[in-house]
Structure formats: structure tokens, C-alpha cells
PQR file with spaces between the fields and no chain letter, atoms N, CA, C, O and H, PARSE charges and radii, in Angstrom:
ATOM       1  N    UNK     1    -159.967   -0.267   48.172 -0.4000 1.5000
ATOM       2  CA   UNK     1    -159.819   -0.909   49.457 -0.0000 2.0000
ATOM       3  C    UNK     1    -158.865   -0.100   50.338  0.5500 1.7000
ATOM       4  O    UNK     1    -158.938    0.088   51.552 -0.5500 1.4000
ATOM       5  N    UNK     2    -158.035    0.298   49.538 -0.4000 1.5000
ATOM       6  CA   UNK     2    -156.654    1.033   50.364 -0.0000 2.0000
ATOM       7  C    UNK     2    -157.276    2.576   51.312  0.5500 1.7000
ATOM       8  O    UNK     2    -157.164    2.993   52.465 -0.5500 1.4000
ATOM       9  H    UNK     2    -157.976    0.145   48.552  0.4000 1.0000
ATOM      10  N    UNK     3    -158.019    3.086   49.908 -0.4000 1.5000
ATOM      11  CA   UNK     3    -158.785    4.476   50.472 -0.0000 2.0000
ATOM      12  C    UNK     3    -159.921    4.288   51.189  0.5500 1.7000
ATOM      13  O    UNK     3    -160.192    5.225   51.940 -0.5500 1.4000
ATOM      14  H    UNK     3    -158.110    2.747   48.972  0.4000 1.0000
ATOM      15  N    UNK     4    -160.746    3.273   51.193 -0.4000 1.5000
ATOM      16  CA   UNK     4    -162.058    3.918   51.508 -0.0000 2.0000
ATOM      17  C    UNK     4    -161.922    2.518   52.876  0.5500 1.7000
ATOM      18  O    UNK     4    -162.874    2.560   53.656 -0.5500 1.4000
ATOM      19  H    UNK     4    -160.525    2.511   50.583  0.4000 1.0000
ATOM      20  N    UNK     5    -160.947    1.460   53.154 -0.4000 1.5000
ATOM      21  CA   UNK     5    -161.689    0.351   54.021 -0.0000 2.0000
ATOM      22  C    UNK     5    -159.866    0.219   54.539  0.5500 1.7000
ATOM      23  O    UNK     5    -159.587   -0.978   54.589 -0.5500 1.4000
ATOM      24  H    UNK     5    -160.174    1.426   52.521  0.4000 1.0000
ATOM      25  N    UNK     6    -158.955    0.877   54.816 -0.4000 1.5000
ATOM      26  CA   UNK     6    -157.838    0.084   55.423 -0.0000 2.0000
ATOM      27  C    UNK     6    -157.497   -0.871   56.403  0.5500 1.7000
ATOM      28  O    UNK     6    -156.658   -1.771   56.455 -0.5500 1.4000
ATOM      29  H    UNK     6    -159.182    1.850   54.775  0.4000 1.0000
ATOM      30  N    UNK     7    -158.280   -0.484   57.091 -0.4000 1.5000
ATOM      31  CA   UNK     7    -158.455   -1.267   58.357 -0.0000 2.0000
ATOM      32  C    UNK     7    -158.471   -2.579   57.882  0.5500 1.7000
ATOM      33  O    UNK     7    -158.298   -3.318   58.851 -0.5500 1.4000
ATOM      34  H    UNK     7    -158.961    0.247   57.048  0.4000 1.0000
ATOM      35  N    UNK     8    -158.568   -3.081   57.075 -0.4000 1.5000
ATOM      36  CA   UNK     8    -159.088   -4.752   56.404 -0.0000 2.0000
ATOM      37  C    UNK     8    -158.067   -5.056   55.897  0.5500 1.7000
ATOM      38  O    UNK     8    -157.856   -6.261   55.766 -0.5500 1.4000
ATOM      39  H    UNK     8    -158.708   -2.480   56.287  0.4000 1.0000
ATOM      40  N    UNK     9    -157.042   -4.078   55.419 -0.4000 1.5000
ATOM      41  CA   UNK     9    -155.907   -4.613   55.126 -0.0000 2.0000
ATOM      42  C    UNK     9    -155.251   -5.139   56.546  0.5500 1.7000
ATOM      43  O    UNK     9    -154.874   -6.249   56.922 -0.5500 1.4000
ATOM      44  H    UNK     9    -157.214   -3.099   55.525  0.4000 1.0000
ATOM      45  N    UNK    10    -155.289   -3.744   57.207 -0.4000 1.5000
ATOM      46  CA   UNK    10    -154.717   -3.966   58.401 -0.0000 2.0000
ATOM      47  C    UNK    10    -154.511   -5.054   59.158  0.5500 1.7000
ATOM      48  O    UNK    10    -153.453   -5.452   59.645 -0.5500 1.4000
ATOM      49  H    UNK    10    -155.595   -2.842   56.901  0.4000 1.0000
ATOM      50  N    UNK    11    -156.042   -5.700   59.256 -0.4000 1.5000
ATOM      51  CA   UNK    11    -156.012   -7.075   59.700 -0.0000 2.0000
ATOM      52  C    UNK    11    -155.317   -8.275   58.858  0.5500 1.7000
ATOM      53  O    UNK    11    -154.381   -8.999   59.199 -0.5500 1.4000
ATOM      54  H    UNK    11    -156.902   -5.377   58.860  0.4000 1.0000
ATOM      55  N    UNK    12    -156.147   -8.260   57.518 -0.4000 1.5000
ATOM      56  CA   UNK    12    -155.356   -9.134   56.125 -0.0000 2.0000
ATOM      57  C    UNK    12    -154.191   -9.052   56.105  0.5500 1.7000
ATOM      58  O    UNK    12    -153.592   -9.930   55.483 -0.5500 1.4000
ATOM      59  H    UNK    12    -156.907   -7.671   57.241  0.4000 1.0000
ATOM      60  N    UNK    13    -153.667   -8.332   56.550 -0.4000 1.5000
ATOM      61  CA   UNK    13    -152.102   -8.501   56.248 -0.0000 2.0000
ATOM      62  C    UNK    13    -151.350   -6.836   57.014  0.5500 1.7000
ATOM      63  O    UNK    13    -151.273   -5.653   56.680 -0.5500 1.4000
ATOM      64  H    UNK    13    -154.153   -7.619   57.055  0.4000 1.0000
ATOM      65  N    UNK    14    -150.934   -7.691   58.165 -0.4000 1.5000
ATOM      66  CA   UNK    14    -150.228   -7.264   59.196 -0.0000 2.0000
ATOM      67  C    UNK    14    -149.394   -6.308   59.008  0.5500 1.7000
ATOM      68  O    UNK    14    -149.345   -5.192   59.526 -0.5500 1.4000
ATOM      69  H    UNK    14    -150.996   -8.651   58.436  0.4000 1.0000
ATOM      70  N    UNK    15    -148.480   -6.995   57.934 -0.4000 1.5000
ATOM      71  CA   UNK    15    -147.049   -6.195   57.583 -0.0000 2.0000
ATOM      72  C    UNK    15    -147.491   -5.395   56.271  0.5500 1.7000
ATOM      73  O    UNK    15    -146.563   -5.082   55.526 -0.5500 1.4000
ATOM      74  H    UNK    15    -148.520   -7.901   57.513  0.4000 1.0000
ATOM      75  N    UNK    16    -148.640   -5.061   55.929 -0.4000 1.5000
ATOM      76  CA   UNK    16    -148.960   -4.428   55.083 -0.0000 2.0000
ATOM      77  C    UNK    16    -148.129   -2.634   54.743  0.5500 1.7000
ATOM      78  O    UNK    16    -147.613   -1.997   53.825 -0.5500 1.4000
ATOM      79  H    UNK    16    -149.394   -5.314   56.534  0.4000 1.0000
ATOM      80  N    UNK    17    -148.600   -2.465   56.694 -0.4000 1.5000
ATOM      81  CA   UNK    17    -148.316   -0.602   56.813 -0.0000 2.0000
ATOM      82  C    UNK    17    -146.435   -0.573   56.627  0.5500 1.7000
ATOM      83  O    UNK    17    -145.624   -1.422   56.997 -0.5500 1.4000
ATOM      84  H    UNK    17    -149.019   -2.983   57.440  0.4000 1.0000
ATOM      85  N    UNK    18    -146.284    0.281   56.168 -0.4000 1.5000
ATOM      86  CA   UNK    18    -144.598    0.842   55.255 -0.0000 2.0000
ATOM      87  C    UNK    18    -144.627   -0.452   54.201  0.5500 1.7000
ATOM      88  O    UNK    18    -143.419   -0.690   54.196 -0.5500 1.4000
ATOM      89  H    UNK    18    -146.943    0.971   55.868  0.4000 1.0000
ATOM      90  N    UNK    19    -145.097   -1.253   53.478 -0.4000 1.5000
ATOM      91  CA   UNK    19    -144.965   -1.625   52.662 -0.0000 2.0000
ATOM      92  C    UNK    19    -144.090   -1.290   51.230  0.5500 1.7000
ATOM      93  O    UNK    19    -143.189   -1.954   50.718 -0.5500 1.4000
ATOM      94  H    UNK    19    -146.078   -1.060   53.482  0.4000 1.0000
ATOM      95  N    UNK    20    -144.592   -0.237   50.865 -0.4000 1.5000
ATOM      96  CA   UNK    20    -144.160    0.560   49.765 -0.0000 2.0000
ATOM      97  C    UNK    20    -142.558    1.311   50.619  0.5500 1.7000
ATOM      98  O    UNK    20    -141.426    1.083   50.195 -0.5500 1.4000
ATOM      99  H    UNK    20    -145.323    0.303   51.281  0.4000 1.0000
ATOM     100  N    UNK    21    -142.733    1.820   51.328 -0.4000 1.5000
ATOM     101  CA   UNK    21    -141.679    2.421   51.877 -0.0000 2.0000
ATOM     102  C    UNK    21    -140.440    1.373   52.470  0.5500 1.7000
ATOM     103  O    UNK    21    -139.369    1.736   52.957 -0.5500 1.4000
ATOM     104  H    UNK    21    -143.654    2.005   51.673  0.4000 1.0000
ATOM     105  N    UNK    22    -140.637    0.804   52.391 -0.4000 1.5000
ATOM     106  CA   UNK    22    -139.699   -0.713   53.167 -0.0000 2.0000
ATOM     107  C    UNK    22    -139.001   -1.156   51.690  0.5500 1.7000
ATOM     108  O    UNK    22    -137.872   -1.593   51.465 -0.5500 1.4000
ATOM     109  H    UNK    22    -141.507    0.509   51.996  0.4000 1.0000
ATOM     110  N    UNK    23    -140.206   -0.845   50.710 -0.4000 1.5000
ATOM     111  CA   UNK    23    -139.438   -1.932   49.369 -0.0000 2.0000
ATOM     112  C    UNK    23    -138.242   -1.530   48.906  0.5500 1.7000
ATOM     113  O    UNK    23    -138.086   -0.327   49.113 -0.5500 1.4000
ATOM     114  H    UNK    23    -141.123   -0.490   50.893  0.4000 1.0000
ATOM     115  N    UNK    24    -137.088   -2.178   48.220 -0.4000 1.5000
ATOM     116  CA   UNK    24    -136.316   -1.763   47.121 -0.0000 2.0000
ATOM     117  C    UNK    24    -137.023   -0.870   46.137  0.5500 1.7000
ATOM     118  O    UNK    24    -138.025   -1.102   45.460 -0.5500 1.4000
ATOM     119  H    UNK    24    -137.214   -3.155   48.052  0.4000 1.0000
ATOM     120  N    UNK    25    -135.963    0.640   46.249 -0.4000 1.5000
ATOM     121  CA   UNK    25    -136.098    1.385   45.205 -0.0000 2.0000
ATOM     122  C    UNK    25    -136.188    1.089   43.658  0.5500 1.7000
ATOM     123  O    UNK    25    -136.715    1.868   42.864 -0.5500 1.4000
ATOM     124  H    UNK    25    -135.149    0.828   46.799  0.4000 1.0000
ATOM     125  N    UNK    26    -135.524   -0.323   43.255 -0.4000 1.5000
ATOM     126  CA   UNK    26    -135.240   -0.815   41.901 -0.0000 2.0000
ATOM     127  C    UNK    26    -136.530   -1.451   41.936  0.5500 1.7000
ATOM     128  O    UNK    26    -136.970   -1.660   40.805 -0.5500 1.4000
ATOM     129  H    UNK    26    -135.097   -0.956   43.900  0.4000 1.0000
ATOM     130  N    UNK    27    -137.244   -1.811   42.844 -0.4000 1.5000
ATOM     131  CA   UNK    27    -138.389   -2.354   42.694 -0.0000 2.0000
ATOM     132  C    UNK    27    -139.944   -1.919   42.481  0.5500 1.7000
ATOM     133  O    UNK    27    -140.727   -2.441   41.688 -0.5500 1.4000
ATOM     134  H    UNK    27    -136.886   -1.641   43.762  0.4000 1.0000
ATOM     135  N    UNK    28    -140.234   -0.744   43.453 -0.4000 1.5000
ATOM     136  CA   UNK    28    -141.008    0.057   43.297 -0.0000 2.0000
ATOM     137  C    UNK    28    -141.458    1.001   42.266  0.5500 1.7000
ATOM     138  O    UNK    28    -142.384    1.796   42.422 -0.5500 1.4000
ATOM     139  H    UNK    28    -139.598   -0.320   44.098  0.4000 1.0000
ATOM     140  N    UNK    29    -140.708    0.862   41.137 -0.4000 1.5000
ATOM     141  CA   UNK    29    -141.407    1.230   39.994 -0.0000 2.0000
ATOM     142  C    UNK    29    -142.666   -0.330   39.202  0.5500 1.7000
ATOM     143  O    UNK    29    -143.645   -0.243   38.461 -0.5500 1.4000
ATOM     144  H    UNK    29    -139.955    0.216   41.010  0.4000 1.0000
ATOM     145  N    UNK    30    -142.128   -1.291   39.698 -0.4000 1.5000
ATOM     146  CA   UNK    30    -143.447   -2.470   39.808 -0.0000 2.0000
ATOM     147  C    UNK    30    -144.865   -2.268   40.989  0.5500 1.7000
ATOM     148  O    UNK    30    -145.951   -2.828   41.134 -0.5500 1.4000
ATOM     149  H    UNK    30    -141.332   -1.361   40.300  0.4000 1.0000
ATOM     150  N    UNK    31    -144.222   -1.297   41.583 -0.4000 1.5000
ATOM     151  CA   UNK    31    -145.591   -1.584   42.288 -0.0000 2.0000
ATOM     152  C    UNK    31    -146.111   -0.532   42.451  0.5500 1.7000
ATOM     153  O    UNK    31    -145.362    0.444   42.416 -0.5500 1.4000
ATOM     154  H    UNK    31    -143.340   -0.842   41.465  0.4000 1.0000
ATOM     155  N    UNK    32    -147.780   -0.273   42.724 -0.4000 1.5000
ATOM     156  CA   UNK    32    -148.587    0.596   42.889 -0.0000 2.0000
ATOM     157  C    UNK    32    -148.469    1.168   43.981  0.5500 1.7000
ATOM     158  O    UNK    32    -148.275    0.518   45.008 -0.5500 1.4000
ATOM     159  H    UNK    32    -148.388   -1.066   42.752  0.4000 1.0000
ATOM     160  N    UNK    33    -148.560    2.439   43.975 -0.4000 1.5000
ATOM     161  CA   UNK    33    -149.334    2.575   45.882 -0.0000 2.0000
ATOM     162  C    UNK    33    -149.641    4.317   45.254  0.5500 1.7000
ATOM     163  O    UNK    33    -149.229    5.022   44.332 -0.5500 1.4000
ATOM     164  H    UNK    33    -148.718    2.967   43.141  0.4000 1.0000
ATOM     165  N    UNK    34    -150.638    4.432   46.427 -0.4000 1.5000
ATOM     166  CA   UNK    34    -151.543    5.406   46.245 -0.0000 2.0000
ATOM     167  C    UNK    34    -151.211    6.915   47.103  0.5500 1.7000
ATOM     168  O    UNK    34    -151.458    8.050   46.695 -0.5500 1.4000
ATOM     169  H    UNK    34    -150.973    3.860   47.176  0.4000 1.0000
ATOM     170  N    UNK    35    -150.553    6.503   48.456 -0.4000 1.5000
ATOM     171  CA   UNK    35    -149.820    7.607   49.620 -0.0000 2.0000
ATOM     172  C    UNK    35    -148.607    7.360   49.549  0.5500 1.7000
ATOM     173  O    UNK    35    -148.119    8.263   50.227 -0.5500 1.4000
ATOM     174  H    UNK    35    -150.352    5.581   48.787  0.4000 1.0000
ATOM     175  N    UNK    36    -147.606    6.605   49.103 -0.4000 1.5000
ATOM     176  CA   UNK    36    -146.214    6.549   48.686 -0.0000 2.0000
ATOM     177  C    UNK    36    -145.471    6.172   50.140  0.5500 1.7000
ATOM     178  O    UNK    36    -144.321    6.407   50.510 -0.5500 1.4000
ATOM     179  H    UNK    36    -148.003    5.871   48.552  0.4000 1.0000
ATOM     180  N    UNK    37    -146.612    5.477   50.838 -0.4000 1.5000
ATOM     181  CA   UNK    37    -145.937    4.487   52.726 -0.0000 2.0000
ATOM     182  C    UNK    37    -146.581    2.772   51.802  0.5500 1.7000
ATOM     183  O    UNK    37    -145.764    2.025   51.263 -0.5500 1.4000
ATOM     184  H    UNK    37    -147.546    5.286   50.538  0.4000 1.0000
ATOM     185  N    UNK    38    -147.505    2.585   51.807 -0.4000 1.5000
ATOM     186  CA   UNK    38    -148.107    1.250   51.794 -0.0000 2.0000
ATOM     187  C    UNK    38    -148.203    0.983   49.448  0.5500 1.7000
ATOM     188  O    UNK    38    -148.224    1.806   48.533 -0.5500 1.4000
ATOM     189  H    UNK    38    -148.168    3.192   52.245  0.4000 1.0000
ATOM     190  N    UNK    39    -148.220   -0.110   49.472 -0.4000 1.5000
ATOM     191  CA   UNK    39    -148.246   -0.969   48.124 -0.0000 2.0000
ATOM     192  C    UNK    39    -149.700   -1.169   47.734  0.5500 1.7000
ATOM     193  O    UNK    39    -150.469   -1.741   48.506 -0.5500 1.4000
ATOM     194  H    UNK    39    -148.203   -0.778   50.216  0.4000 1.0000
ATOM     195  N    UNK    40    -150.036   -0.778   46.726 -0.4000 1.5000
ATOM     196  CA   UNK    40    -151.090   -0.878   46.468 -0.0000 2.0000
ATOM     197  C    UNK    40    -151.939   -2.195   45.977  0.5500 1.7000
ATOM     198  O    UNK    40    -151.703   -2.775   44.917 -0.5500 1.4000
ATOM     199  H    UNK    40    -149.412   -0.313   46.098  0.4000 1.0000
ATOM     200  N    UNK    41    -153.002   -2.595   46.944 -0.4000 1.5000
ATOM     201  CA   UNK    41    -153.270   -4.125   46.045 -0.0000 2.0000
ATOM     202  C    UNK    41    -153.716   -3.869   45.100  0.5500 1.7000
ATOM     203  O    UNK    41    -154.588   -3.036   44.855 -0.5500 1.4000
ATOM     204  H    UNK    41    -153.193   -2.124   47.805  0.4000 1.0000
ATOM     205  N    UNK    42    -152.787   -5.048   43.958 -0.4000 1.5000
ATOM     206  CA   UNK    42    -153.391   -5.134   42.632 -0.0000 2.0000
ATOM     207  C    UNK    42    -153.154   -6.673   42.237  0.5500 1.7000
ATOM     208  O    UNK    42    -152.629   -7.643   42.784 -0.5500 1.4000
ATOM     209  H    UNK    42    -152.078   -5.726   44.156  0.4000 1.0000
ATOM     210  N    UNK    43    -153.811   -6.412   41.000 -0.4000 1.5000
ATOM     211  CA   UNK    43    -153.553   -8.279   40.509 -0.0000 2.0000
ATOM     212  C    UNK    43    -153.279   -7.967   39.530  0.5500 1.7000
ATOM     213  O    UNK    43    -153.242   -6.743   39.407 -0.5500 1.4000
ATOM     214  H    UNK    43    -154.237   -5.624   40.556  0.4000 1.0000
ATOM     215  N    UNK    44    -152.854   -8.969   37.996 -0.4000 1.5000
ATOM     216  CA   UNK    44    -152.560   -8.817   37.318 -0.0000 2.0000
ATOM     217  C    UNK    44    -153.680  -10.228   35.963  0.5500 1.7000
ATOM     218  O    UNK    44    -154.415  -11.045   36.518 -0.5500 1.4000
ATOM     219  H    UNK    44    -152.884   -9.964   38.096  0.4000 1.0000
ATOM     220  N    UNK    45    -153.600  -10.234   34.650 -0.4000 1.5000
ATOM     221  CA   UNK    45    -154.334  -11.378   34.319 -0.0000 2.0000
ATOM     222  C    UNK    45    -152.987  -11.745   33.459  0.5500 1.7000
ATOM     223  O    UNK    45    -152.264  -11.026   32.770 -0.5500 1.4000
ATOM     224  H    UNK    45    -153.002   -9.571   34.199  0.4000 1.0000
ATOM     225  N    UNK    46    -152.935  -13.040   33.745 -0.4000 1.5000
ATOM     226  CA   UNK    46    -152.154  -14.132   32.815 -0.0000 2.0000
ATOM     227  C    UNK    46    -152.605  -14.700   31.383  0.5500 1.7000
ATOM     228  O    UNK    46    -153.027  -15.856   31.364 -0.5500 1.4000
ATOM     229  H    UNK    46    -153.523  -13.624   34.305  0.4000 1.0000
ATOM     230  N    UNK    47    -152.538  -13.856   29.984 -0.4000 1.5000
ATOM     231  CA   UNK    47    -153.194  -15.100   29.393 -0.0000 2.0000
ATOM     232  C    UNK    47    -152.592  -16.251   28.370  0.5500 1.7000
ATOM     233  O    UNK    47    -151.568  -16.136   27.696 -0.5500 1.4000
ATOM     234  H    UNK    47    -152.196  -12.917   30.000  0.4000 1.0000
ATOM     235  N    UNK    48    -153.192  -17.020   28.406 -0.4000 1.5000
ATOM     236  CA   UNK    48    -152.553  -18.335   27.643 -0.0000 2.0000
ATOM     237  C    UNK    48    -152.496  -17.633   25.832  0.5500 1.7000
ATOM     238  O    UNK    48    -153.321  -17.008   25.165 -0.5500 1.4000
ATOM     239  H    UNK    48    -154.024  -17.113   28.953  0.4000 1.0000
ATOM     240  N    UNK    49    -151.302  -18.057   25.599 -0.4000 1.5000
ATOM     241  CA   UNK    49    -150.917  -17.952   24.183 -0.0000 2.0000
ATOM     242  C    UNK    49    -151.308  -19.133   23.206  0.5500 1.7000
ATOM     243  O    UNK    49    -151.353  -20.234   23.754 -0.5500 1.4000
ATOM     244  H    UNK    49    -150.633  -18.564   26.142  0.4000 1.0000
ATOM     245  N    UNK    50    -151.566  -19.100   22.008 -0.4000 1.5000
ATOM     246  CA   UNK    50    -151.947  -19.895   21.289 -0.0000 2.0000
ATOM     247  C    UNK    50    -150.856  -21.271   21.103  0.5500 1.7000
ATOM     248  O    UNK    50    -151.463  -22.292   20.778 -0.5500 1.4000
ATOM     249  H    UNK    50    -151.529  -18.206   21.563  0.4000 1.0000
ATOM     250  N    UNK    51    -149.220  -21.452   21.276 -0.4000 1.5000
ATOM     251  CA   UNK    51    -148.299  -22.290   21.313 -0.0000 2.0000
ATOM     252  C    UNK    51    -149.095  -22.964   23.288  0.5500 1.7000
ATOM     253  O    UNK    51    -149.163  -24.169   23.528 -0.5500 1.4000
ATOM     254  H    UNK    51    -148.727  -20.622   21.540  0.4000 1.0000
ATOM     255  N    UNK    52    -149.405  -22.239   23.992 -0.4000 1.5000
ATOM     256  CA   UNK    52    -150.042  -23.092   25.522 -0.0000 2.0000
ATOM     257  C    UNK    52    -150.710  -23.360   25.331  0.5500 1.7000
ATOM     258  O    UNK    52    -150.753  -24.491   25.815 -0.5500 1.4000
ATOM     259  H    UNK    52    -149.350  -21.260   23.796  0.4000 1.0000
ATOM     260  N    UNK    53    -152.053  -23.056   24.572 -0.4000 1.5000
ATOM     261  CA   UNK    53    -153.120  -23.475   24.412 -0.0000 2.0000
ATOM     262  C    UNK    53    -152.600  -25.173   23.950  0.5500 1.7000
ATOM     263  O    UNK    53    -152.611  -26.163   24.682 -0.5500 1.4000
ATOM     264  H    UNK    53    -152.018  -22.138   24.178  0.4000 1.0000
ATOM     265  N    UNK    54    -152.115  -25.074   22.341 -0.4000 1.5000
ATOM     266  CA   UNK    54    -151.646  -26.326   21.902 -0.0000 2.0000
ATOM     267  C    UNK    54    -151.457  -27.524   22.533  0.5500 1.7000
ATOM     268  O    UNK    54    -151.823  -28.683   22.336 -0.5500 1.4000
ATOM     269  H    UNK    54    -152.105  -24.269   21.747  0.4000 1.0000
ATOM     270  N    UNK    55    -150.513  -26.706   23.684 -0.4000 1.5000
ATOM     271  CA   UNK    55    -149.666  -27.921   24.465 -0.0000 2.0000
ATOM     272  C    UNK    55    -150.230  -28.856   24.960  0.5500 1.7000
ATOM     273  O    UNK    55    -150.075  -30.077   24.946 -0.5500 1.4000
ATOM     274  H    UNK    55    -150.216  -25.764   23.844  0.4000 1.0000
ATOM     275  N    UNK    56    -151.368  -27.698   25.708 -0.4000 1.5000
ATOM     276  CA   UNK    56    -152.123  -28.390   26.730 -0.0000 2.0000
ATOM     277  C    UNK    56    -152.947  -29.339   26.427  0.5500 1.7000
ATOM     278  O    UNK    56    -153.178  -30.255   27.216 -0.5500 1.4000
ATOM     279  H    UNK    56    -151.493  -26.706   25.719  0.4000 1.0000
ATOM     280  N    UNK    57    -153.664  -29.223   24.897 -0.4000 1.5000
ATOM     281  CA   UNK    57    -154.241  -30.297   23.814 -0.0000 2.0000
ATOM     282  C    UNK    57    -153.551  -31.604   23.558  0.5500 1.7000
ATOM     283  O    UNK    57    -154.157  -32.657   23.359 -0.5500 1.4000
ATOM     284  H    UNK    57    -153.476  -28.478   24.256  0.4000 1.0000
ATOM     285  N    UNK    58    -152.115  -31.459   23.576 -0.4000 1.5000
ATOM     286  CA   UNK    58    -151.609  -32.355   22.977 -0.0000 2.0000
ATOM     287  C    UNK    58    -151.684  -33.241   24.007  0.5500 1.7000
ATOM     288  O    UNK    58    -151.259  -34.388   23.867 -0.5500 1.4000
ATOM     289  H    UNK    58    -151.623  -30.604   23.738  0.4000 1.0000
């Protein structure tokens, strides 16, 4: 999305451009980015552990 369609960020989210460059240095080893100005979108998956699973049974 970042390389091939920006413009969509652009709109999606305003404060997108210096993103990466704006962040805390202690922070930016968490985040992606691809030109080292803007943050790269990413997601991440959460998964339930077998003690959550339980819980949620009980």
C-alpha cells in the first residue's frame, strides 16, 4: 500500500506523512517503515493460549 497506492494513505490518515520520522527513537525499532519518513502499515495476530481458551469456557 505504502509503495505502489500512497495517496490512500494520504487521505486515510492525514498525519500519516513524517510518521516514522516524528516517532521516538526508543520506539522505532517497533515499527516498520519502508523510506525511513513514514511507518509502515502493519498488523499483528493475537492468539488465544490454552489457560484463555479455558477461561472463556468456564
Amino acid at each position: 500500500m505504502q509503495q505502489f497506492h500512497p495517496e490512500v494513505l494520504h487521505e486515510a490518515f492525514p498525519g500519516w506523512e513524517g510518521s516514522y520520522a516524528r516517532m521516538p527513537d526508543d520506539l522505532k525499532v517497533f515499527a516498520p517503515t519502508l523510506d525511513g519518513k513514514n511507518v509502515w502499515p502493519c498488523s499483528f495476530w493475537i492468539e488465544r493460549t490454552a489457560a484463555q481458551e479455558q477461561a472463556a469456557a468456564a
